[in-house]
N, C-alpha and C positions, 0 to 999 in steps of 0.2 A: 504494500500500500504506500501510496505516496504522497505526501501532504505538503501542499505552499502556503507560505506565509508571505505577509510585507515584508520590504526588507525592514520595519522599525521592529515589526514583532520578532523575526528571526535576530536580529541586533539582543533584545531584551532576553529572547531565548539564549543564547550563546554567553550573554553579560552572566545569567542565574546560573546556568550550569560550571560555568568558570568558578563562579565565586564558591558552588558548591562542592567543586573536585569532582566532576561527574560529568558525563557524555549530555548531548542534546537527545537522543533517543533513548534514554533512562528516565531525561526530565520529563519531557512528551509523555510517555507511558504511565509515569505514575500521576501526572495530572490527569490524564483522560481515565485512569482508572478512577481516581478521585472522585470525578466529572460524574461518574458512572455511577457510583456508590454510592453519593448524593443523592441523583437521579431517582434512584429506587426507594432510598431514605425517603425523602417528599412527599412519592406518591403513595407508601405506604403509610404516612401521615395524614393524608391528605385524605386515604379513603377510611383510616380510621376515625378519623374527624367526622365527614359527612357520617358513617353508622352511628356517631354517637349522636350528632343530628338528628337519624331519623330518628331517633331513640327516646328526642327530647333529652339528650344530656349535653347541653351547652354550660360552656364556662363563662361567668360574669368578666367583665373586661371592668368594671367598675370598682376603686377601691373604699372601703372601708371609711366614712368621711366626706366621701364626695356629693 
């Protein structure tokens, strides 16, 4: 697979991996895993949210005094 950047992003890529002691295809990789792992983090949040919704289990966003 092959992937282009701008040159300012490839610049800020090569700037992080320097500074890290580490390749540009190590850094790539473990952001997009990152990327990913979130991704799935979210929606599993997201669809646990709405069940608790339909459930009528909402959280007050209001504190205590307001």
């Amino acid at each position: 697979m092959n992937v282009h950047f701008s040159p300012e992003i490839q610049a800020k890529l090569e700037r992080a991996a320097a500074e890290q002691g580490r390749n540009t295809e190590s850094l790539i990789q473990e952001a997009v895993e990152r990327l990913l792992d979130y991704d799935e983090w979210f929606a599993r949040q997201v669809k646990e949210g709405l069940s608790a919704a339909d459930r009528g289990s909402l959280l007050s966003t209001m504190k205590s005094g307001s």
